[in-house]
C-alpha positions, 0 to 999 in steps of 0.5 A: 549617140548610144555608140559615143557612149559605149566607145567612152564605156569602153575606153573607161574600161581599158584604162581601169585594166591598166590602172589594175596592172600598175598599181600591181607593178607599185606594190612589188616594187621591192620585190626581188626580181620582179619583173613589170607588165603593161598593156597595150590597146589594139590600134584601129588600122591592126583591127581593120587588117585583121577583119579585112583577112577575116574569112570566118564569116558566112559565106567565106567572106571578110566582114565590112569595116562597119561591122567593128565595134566602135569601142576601144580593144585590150590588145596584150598585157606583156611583161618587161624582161629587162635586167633589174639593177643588182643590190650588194647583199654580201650574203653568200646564200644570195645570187643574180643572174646577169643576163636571161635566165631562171632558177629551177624550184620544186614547188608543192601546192596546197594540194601536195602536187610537186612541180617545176616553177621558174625564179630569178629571185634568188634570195636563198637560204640554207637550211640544217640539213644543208639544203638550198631553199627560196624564201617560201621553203622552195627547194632549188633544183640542181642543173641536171633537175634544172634542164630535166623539169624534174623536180624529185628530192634527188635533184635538190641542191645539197651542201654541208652547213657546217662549211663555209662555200663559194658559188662561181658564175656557172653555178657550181658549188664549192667546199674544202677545194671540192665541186659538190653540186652545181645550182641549175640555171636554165631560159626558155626557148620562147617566152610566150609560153611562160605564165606568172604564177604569184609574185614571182614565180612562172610555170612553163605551159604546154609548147615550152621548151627549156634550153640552157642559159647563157646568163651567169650567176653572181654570188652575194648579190640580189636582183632588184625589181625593174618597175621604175616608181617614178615612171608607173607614177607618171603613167597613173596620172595619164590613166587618171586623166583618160578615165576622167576625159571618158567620165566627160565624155559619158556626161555630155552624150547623156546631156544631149540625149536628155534634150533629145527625149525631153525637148526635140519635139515638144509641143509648147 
């Protein structure tokens, strides 16, 4: 009865974990490029081939099936690379990326440390001096910064303000007929190694390997968030009604065991 009561704990505890993810996915359904997780639990029969092939025990030998907990086991959260739908902005500052891809930005902490973090916001903004910015002050890094992770001002994405310009597929940059620098567009070989750091920006840990992309640019253009409100609504009815069916469950070991203490061998 004490495991009926720790296998509800558990389960109670997964599903706030994926309440938590969900309501994250709500609120930046509006945010730009945004890109949704969700967690999975570990079925029984992946836990009982991993403990079969478990040899860290003493003795060199796998552990009894007996030895698992009888509670419920976070498996993953992941995030969903799939493409949001484009929004006409007819901004020319503004730019999708169709297909896989990042741009690159330098980024400073509170701390002043400087360092390359990834987007697929690309809702930019030219400052006075003509330098191409993200809505947080972010400069963006050409492709030569881009494929190098260097995020050092010679590699910021400069034009003219005064002149009007046009961004083709490939990034580059052009005023008055003239190429004048190329936006860095860059993807990662394995997206294991990325990590979200804030809403919308991801750092590339230890391993990663950056390639060149084969998405391409759309200029006036903003990539919406791929969190389908509708669908999140859905599957926080489904966690709701999981948490209660545990609650229950807790409610009604407890009632045995309050029988068990007070009632199974009582003298009358």
């Amino acid at each position: 009865m004490v495991k009926g009561l720790y296998t509800a704990y558990t389960g109670m505890v997964n599903e706030q974990r994926r309440m938590d993810v969900m309501t994250n996915n709500l609120a930046n359904s509006a945010t730009t490029g945004y890109k949704k997780e969700a967690m999975i639990a570990q079925a029984f029969d992946e836990r009982l081939a991993i403990k079969i092939k478990d040899t860290s025990a003493p003795g060199n030998q796998p552990e009894g099936i007996g030895y698992i907990s009888l509670g419920t086991k976070i498996g993953e959260t992941y995030t969903n690379w799939d493409q949001g739908a484009f929004q006409i902005t007819d901004k020319d500052s503004d730019l999708a990326i169709a297909g896989k891809g990042f741009f690159a930005v330098s980024f400073t902490n509170k701390a002043g440390e400087t360092s390359v973090k990834y987007t697929r916001d690309g809702a930019f903004t030219v400052d006075t001096e003509g330098y191409l910015r993200t809505s947080d002050g972010d400069y963006v890094l050409n492709s030569d910064g881009a494929m190098d992770s260097d995020p050092s001002e010679d590699y910021y994405v400069q034009i003219d303000p005064s002149l009007p310009y046009a961004i083709a597929k490939d990034g580059t940059i052009t005023q008055n007929g003239q190429e004048v620098d190329t936006i860095g567009l860059v993807d990662v070989e394995d997206y294991d190694y990325i990590n979200k750091y804030g809403e919308n920006l991801y750092d590339l840990i230890d391993g990663g390997t950056i390639i060149e992309s084969e998405g391409y640019m759309e200029q006036g253009m903003l990539e919406s968030s791929n969190v389908n409100v509708v669908d999140e609504m859905v599957s926080m009815i489904q966690i709701a009604r999981a948490y209660e069916a545990g609650q229950k469950m807790i409610q009604t070991e407890d009632s045995t065991l309050d029988k068990t203490v007070n009632n199974v061998g009582s003298v009358r």
